[in-house]
C-alpha positions in Angstrom: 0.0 0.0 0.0 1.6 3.1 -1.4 1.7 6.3 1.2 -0.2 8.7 -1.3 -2.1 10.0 1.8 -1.8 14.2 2.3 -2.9 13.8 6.5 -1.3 9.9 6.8 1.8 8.2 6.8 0.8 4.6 5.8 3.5 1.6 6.2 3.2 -1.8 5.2 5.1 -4.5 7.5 4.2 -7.7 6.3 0.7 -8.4 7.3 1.2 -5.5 9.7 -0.4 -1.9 8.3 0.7 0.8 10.4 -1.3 4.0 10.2 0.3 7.0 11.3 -2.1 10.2 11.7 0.4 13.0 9.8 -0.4 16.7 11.5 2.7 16.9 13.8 2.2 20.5 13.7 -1.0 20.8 15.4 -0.8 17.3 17.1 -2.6 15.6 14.6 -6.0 17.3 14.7 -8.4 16.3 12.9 -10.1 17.6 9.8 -12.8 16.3 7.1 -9.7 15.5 4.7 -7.4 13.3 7.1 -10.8 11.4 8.2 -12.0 10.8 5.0 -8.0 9.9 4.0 -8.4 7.5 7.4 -11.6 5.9 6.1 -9.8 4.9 3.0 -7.1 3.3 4.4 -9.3 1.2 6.7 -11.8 0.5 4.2 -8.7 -1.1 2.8 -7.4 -2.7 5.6 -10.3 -4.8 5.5 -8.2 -6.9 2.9 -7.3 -11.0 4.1 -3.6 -9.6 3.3 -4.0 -7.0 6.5 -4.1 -9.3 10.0 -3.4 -6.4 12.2 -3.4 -2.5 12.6 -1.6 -0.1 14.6 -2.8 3.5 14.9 -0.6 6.1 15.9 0.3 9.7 15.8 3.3 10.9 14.2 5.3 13.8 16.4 4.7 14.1 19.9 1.4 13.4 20.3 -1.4 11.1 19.2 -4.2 13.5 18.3 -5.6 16.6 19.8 -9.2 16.3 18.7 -10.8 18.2 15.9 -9.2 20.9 14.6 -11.7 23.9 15.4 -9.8 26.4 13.0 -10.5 24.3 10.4 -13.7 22.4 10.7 -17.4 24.9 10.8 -18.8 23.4 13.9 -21.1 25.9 15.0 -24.8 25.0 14.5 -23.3 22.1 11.6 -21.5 19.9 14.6 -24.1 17.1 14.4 -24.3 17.1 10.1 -20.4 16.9 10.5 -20.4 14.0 12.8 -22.5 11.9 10.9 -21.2 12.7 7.4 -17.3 12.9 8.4 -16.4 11.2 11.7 -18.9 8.4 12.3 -18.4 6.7 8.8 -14.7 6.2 10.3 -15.5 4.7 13.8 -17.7 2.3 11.9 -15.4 0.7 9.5 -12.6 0.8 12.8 -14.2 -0.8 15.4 -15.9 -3.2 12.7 -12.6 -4.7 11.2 -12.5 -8.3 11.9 -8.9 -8.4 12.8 -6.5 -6.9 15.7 -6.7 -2.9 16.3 -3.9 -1.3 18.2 -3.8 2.2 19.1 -0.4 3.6 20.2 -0.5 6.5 21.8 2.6 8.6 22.2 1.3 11.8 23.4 -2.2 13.3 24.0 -5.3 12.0 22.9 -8.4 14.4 23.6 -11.8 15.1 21.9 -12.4 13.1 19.2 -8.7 11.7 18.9 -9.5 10.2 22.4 -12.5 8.6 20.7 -10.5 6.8 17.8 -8.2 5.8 20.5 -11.0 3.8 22.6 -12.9 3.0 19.1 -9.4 0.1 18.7 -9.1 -2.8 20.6 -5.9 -2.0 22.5 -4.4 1.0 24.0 -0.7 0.7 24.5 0.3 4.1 26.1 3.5 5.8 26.0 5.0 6.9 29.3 3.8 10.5 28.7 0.3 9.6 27.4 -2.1 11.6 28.2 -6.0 11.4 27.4 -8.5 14.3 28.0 -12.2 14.9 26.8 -12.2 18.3 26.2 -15.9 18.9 25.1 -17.5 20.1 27.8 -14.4 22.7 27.7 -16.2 24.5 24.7 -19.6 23.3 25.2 -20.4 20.2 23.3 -21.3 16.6 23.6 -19.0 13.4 23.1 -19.2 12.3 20.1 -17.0 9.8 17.4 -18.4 6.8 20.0 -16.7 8.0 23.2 -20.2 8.1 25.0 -20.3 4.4 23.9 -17.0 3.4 24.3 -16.1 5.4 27.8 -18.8 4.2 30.3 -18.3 0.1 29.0 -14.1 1.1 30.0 -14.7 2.9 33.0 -18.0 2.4 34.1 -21.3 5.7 33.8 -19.8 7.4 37.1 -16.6 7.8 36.5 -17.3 8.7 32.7 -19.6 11.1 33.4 -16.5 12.7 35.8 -14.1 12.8 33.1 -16.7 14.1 31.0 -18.1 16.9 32.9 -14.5 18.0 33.8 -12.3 17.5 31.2 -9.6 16.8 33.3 -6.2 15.5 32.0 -5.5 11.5 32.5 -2.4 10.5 32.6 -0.6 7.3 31.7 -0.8 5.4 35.0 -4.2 6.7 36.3 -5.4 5.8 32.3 -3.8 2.3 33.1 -6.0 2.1 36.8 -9.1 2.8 34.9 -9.0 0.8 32.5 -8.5 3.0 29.2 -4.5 1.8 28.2 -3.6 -2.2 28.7 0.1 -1.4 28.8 2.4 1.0 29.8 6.0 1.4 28.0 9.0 3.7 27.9 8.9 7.2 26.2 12.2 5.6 24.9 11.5 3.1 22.4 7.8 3.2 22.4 7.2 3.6 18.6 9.2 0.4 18.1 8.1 -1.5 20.7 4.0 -0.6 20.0 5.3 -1.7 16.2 6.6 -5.1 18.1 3.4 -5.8 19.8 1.2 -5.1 16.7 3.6 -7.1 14.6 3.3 -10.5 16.9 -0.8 -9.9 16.4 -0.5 -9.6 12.6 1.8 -13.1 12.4 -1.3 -14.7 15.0 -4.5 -17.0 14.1 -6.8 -13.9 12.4 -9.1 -16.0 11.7 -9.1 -16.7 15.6 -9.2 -13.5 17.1 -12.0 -12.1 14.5 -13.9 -14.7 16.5 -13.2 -13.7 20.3 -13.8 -10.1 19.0 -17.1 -11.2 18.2 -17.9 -12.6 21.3 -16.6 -9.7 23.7 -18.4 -7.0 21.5 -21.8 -9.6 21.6 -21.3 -10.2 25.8 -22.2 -7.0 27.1 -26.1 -6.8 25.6 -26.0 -10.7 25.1 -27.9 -13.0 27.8 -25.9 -15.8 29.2 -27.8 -17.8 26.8 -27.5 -15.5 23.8 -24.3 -15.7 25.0 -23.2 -19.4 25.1 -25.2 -20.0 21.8 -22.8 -17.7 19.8 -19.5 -19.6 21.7 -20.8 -22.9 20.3 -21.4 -21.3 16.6 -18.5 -19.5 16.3 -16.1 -22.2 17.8 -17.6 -24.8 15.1 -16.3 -21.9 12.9 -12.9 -21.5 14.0 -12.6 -25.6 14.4 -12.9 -25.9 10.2 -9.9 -23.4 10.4 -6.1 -23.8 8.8 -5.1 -22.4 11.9 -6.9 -24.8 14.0 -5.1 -27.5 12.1 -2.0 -26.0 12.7 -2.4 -24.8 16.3 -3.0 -28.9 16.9 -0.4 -29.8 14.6 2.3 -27.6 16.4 1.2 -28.5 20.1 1.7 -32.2 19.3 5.2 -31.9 17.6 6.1 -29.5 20.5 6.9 -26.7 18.0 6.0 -22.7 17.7 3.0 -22.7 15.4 3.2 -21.1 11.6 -0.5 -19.2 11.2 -1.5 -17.7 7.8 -5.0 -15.7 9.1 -7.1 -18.6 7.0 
């Protein structure tokens, strides 16, 4: 996949596509041309070729949010939302296949919200997350009221939300909105690293347990159990299944190709 992107830096690395949001000089804000860049590249990333993702900012920090010089919010907010932003967090948290986000630096507004739309949130020492829309008067938006509340429960959401307050790394780690901590020093490489190892995994594997965590919270128990049995018949007619039981009985790292 050729980087032809204006607002993205797009690397291929093996079945690994790292997408790098490219506005260093306003930390990666966000306007109607990078998102509709972002939805391209995800659209694509769709592809059996692709096995994992890693989002990340380029710079020093993930993303700051919307970029209010540049995107008409007032009175058009909502049209925007649903025309620009929402078409992105659909095709993101719908990819059947490992989403990491990295985040280096700060991730408020809506750049917090493509940050909790991925599946993992590996957080760089100095990571810091922040709402921000009660700050200038608005409502979440981009998912966060959906995503924030199932991360950290409707209290403390509705705390971060009504103040805006910065989060930092550890505290983000406490409440659930980062699974990992790593050093300022290194961190780009090492979030690369942990994305890489989820690309060279059983896809076809971890489409399937995606399924099932985003079916378990408005499932019943037997809803619930119902959709295990289906989608493990699934995963049992597998190439990786084969190979996961081939490699456990020679006693030998298995070799997964996503089919």
């Amino acid at each position: 996949m050729l980087n032809t992107y204006k607002t993205l830096k797009v690397i291929r690395d093996g079945a690994l596509l790292r997408v790098g949001l490219n506005r260093p000089q306003v930390l990666n804000a966000l306007t109607p041309e990078l998102l509709n860049e972002l939805r391209t590249v995800l659209e694509a990333a769709a592809d059996d070729s692709v096995r994992a993702v890693l989002l990340t900012g380029e710079g020093r920090g993930f993303c700051s949010g919307a970029d209010l010089a540049a995107t008409k919010l007032e009175g058009n907010a909502g049209e925007i939302v649903e025309r620009v932003y929402n078409p992105v967090i659909r095709v993101l948290m719908g990819l059947q296949k490992p989403v990491v986000a990295a985040v280096n630096g700060v991730a408020a507004g809506a750049g917090m919200s493509l940050a909790l739309a991925c599946d993992v949130r590996l957080l760089s020492e100095n990571a810091v997350f922040a709402l921000g829309f009660s700050r200038i008067g608005l409502a979440m938006d981009a998912s966060l009221s959906y995503t924030l509340p199932r991360l950290v429960g409707p209290a403390r959401a509705l705390e971060l939300a009504y103040t805006g307050r910065k989060v930092g790394a550890e505290e983000a780690l406490t409440l659930g909105l980062g699974e990992r901590i790593m050093p300022e020093d290194g961190f780009a490489a090492a979030a690369t690293d942990f994305a890489r190892l989820l690309s060279e995994g059983p896809t076809q594997s971890y489409a399937r347990i995606k399924a099932q965590v985003a079916a378990s919270l408005a499932n019943t128990l037997a809803a619930q159990l119902g959709l295990e049995a289906r989608l493990q018949g699934e995963a049992s007619r597998t190439q990786d299944f084969g190979e996961g039981v081939r490699a456990f009985t020679e006693k030998r790292e298995p070799v997964f190709r996503g089919r």
